[in-house]
C-alpha positions as CSV (number, residue, x, y, z in Angstrom):
1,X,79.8,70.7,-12.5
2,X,80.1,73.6,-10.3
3,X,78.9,73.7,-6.7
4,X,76.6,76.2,-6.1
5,X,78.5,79.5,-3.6
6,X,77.9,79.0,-0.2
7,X,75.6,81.3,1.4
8,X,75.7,81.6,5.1
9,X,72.5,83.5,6.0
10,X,70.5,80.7,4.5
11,X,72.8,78.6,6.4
12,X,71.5,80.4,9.6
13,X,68.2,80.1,8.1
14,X,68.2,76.8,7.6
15,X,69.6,76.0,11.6
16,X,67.2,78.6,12.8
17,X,64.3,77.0,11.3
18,X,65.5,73.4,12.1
19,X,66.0,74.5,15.9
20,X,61.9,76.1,16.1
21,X,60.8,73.1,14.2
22,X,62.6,70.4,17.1
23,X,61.2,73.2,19.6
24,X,57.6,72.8,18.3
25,X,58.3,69.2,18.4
26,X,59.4,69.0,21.7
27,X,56.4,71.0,23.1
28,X,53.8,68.9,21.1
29,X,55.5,65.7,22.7
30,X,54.7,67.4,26.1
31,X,51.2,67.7,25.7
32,X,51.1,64.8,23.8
33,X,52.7,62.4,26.1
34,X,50.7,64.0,29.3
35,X,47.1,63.6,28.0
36,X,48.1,60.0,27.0
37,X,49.2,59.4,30.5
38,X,46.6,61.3,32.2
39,X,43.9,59.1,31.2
40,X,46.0,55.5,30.8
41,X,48.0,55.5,34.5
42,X,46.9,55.4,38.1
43,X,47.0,59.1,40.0
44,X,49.9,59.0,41.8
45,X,52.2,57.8,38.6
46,X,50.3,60.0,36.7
47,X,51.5,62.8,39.1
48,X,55.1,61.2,39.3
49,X,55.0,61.1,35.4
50,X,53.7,64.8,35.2
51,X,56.8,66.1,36.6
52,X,59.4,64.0,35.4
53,X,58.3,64.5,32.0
54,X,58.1,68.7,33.2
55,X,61.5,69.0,34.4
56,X,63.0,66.9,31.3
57,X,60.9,69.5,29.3
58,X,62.2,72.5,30.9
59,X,65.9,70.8,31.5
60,X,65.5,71.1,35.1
61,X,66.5,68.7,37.4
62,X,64.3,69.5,40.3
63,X,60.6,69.4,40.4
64,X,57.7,69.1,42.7
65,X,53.8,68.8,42.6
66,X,52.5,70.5,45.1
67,X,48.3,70.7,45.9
68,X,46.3,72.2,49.5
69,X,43.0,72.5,49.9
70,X,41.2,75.4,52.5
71,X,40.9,73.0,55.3
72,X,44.0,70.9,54.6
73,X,47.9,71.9,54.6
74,X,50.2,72.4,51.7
75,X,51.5,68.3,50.8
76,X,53.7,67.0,47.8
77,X,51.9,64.5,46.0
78,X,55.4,64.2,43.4
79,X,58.8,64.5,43.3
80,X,62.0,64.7,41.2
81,X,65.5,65.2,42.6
82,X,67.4,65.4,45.8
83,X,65.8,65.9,49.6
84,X,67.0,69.4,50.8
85,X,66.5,70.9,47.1
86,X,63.1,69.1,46.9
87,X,62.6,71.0,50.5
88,X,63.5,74.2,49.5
89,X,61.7,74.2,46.2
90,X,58.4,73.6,48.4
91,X,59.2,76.6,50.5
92,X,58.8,78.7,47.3
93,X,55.6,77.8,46.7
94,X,53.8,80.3,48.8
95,X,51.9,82.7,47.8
96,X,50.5,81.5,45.0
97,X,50.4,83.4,42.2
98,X,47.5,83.6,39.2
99,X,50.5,82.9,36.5
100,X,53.9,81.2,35.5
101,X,57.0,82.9,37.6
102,X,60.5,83.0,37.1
103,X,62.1,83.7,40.0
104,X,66.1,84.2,40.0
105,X,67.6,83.2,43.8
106,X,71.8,83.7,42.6
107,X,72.7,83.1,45.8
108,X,70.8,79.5,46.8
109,X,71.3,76.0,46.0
110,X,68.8,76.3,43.4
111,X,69.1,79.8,41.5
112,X,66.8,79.4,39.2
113,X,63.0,78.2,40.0
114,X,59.8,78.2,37.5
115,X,56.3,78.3,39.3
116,X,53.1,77.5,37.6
117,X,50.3,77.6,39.2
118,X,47.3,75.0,39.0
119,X,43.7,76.5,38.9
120,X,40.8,74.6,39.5
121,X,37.4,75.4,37.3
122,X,36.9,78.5,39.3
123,X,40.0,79.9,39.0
124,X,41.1,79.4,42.5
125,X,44.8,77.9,42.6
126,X,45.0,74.5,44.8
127,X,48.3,73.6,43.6
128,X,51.5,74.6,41.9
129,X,54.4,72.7,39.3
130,X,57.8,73.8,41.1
131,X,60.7,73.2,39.1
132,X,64.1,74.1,40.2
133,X,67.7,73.8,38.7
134,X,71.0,73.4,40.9
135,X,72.8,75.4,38.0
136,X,72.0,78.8,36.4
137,X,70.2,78.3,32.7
138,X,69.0,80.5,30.4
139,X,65.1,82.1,31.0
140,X,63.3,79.8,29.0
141,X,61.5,81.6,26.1
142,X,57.6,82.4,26.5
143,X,56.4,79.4,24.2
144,X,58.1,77.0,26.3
145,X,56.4,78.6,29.6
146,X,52.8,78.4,27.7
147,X,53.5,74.6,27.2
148,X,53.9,74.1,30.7
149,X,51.1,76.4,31.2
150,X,49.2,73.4,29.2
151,X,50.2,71.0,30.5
152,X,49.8,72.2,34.0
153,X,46.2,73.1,33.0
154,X,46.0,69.6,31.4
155,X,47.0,68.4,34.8
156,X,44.6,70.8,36.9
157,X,41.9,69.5,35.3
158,X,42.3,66.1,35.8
159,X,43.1,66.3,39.2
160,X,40.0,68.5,39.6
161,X,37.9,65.5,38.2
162,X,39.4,63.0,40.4
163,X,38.6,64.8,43.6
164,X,35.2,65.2,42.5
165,X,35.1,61.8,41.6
166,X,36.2,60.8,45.2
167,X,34.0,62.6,46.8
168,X,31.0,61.6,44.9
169,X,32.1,57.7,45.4
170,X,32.6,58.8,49.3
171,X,29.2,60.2,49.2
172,X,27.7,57.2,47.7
173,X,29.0,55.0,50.3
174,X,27.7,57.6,53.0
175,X,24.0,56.9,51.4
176,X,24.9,53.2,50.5
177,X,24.8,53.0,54.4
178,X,22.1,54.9,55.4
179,X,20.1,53.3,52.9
180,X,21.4,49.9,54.8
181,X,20.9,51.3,57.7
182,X,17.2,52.3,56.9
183,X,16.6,48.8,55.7
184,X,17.8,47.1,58.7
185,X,15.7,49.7,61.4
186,X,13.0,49.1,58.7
187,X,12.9,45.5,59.0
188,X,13.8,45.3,63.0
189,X,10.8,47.9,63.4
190,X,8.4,45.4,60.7
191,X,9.8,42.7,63.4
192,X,9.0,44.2,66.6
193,X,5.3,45.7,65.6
194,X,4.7,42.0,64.2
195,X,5.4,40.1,67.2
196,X,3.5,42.8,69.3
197,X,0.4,42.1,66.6
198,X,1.1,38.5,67.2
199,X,1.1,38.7,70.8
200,X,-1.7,41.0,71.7
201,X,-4.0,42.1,69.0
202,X,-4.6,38.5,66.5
203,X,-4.5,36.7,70.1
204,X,-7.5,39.4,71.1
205,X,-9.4,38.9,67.3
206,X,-9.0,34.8,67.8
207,X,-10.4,35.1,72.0
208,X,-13.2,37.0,70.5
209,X,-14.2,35.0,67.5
210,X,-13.8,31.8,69.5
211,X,-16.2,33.6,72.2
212,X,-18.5,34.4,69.4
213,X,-18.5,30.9,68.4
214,X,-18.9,29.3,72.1
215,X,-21.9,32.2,72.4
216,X,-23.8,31.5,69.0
217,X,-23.7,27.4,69.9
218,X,-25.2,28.4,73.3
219,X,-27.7,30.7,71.6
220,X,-31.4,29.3,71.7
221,X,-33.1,29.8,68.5
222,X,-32.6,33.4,67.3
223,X,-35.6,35.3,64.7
224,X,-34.1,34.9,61.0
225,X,-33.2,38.5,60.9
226,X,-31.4,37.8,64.4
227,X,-29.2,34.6,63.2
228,X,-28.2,36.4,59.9
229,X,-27.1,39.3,61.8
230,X,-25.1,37.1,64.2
231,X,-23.9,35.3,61.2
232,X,-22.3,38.4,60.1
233,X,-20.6,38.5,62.9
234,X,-19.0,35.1,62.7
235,X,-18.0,36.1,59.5
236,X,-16.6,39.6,60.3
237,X,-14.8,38.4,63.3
238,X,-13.2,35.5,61.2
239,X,-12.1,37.9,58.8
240,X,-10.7,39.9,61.3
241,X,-8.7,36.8,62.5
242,X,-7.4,36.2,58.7
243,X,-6.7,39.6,58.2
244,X,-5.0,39.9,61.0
245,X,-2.5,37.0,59.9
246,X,-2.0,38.2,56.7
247,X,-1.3,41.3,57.9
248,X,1.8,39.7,60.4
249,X,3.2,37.4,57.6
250,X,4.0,40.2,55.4
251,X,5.4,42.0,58.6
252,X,7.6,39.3,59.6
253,X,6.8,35.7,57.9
254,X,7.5,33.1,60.2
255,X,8.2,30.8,57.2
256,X,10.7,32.5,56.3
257,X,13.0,32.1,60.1
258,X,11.9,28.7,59.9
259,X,11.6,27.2,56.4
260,X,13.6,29.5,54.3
261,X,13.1,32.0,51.3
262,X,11.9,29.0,48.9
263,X,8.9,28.4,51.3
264,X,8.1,32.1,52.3
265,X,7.8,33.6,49.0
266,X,5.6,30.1,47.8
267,X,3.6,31.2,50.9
268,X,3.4,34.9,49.8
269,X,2.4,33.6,46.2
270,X,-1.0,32.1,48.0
271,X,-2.1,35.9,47.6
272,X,-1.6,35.4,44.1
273,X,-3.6,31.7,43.6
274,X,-6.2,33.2,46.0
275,X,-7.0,36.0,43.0
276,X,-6.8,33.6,40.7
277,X,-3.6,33.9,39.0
278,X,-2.1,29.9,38.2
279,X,1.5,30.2,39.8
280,X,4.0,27.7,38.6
281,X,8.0,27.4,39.7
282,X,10.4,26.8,36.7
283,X,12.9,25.9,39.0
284,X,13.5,26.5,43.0
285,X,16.0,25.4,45.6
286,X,15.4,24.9,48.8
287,X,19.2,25.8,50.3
288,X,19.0,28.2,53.0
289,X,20.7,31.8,52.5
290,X,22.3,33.8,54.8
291,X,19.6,35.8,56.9
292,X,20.6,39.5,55.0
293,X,20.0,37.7,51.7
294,X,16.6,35.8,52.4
295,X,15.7,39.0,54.1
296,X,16.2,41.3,50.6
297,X,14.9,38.4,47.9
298,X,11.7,38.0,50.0
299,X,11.2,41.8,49.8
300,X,12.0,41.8,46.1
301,X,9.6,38.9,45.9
302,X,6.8,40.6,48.0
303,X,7.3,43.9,46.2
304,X,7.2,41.8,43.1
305,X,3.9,40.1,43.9
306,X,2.2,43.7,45.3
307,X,2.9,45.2,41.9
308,X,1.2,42.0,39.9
309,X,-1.6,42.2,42.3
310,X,-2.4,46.0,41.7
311,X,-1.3,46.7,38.3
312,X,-0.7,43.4,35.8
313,X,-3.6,42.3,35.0
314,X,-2.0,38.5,34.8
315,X,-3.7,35.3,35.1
316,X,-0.6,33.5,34.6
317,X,2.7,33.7,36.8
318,X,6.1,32.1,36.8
319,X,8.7,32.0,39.4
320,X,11.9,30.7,39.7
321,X,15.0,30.6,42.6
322,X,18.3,29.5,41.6
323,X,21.3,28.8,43.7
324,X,24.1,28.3,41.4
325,X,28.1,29.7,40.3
326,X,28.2,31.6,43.8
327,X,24.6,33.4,43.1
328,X,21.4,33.3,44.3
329,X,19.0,34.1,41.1
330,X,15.1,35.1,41.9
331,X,12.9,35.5,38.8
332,X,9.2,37.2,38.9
333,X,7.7,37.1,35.6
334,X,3.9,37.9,34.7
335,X,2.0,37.9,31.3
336,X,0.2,41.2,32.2
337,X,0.0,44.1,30.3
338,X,3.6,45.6,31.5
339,X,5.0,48.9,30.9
340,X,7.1,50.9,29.4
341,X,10.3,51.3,31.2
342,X,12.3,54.1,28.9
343,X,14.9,54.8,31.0
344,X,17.0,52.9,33.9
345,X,15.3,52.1,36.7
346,X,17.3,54.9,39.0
347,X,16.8,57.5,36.6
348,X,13.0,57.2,36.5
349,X,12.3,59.5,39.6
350,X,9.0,58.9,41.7
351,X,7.5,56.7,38.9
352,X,8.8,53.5,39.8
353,X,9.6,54.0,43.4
354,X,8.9,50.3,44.6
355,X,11.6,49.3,41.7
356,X,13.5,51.6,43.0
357,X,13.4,50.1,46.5
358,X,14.0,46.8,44.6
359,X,17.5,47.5,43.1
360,X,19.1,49.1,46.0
361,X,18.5,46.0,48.1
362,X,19.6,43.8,45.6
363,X,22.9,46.8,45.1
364,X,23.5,46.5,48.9
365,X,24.2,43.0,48.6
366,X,26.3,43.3,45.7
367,X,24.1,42.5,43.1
368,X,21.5,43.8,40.8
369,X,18.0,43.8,39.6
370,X,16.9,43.8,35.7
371,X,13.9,44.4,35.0
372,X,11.8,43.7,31.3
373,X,8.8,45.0,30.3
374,X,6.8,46.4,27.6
375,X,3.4,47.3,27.2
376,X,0.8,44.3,26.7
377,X,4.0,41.8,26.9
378,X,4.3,40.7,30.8
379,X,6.9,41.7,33.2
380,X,10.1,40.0,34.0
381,X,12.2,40.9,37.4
382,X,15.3,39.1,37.9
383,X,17.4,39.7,41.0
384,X,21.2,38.1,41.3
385,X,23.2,38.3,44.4
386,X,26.2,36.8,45.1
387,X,26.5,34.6,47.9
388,X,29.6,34.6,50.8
389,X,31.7,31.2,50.8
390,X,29.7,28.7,52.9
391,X,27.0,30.6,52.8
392,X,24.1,27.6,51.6
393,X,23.3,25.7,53.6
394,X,20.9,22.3,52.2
């Protein structure tokens, strides 16, 4: 059989088209390869990975990242290749231009440099992809330079996102703090105004009922309307007197300095059993927490207890406190008629401010609140916060 005559156009064909098709390939790895890295690996190797796989690309054997910001200098955040190039490559940076450049130097040690700028969302560069080659090449053809384009958008991007992302975390830390902050000159102030209650106004309310007493004793016999009107008295002045404790335990409870969180929140549950409501403890520990943690739970608990008294509905409630695997657990449940909570607690604006203030103090410890309800099926607050290593004390 006779072999078909060789023809050597389609020969040429055939090697062109073979030679696009491991082009295309090769530029479909690039972006390929990047946007697998750009989400899988760390920033800086992600950087580091950006230009290695850039100058293999390209066939260059220099590159550099390069980013600046207004108010910061021009810094290298990745390398590839040898010092003084490296240096010289980042002196070509400036000015930045708004597209790819090929800029011919015959004379230097690197004669042949590609620039590409990186643009952030508004189109304002903060960066550039410098690659460099120690030997003269060919210009590379405009395909390849729109790959790089890619990938150096591919790369903007991302970069873009992580600085946003840093400085929202930064900015959450700056309100993390003040919020701290707030709570602690919130609870020192809660403190102070207590013991100045303490000290001067309930010791002025207990003079004067005692005074009343001593006087109505003393009293000869008064007209009815007379003794029912100093009756009254007695009554409002001891009221006063109660009030006025009630009013400086939920300030500052002394049973919680001097019994622990177990005891104070039992204590604040009297409000509760006073309206009513049965109270019953599935489980409680009596350990002592660290002062910052007792502090927060008792607040949760309070808040807890405010929110049953004024909107539940309840006659029955059920608490619990838990010191176990490195947590402390405190549980609130009612059987009122609950809520609906649509939406996390964060996202819920001014409706549920007082859960609001509930999480963050149980997020400032490290831990968190979860909260269950639905309408006319109770109310469930559970607060977990870890505890530091020798932090219980029996």
């Amino acid at each position: 059989m006779q072999s078909p005559p060789h023809d050597p156009g389609s020969a040429l064909a055939i090697r062109s088209q073979y030679r696009q098709s491991q082009s295309r390939a090769a530029r479909l790895g690039l972006l390929l390869g990047a946007g697998h890295e750009l989400t899988q690996l760390p920033l800086a190797q992600m950087r580091q990975r950006a230009v290695q796989r850039a100058c293999a690309f390209m066939a260059m054997d220099h590159g550099l990242l390069l980013e600046w910001a207004p108010d910061t200098p021009l810094r290298t955040v990745a390398s590839h290749g040898s010092g003084e190039r490296l240096d010289l490559l980042a002196s070509l940076a400036q000015p930045p231009s708004p597209g790819p450049q090929w800029l011919e130097y015959p004379d230097s040690a690197l004669p042949q440099v590609l620039r590409v700028p990186l643009r952030a969302s508004d189109g304002a560069v903060f960066g550039a992809l410098m690659l460099g080659n120690s030997v003269a090449l060919g210009a590379p053809d405009n395909e390849d330079i729109e790959s790089l384009q890619l990938l150096a958008t591919l790369l903007a991007a991302h970069l873009e996102n992580s600085r946003l992302l840093e400085a929202l975390q930064a900015r959450e830390r700056t309100m993390s703090e003040l919020v701290h902050r707030l709570f602690s000159a919130q609870e020192d102030e809660r403190k102070r105004v207590a013991y100045d209650l303490h000290d001067g106004l309930a010791q002025n309310l207990a003079g004067l009922h005692q005074r009343l007493q001593g006087f109505a004793g003393r009293c000869p016999s008064l007209a009815p309307e007379l003794a029912n009107e100093l009756r009254t008295i007695l009554d409002l002045a001891q009221g006063c007197v109660g009030e006025g404790r009630q009013l400086i335990g939920g300030l500052r409870p002394h049973v919680l300095d001097d019994f622990g969180l177990y005891k104070a929140v039992d204590k604040e549950a009297d409000r509760l059993r006073d309206a009513g409501l049965t109270v019953h403890w599935a489980e409680h520990s009596a350990a002592r927490l660290p002062g910052h943690t007792e502090i927060a739970l008792f607040r949760i608990a309070q808040e807890g207890i405010n929110n049953i008294l004024k909107h539940a509905q309840a006659s029955h409630v059920c608490l619990g406190l838990a010191v176990e695997d490195g947590h402390a657990c405190l549980r609130v449940e009612d059987n009122g008629r609950g809520f609906a909570l649509e939406q996390p607690i964060e996202t819920n604006g001014t409706c549920h401010l007082g859960l609001a203030a509930m999480q963050e103090r149980a997020n400032l410890l490290g831990g968190h609140l979860t909260c269950c309800s639905q309408p006319d099926n109770g109310t469930r607050l559970l607060a977990s916060v870890p505890l530091p290593a020798h932090g219980v004390h029996p």
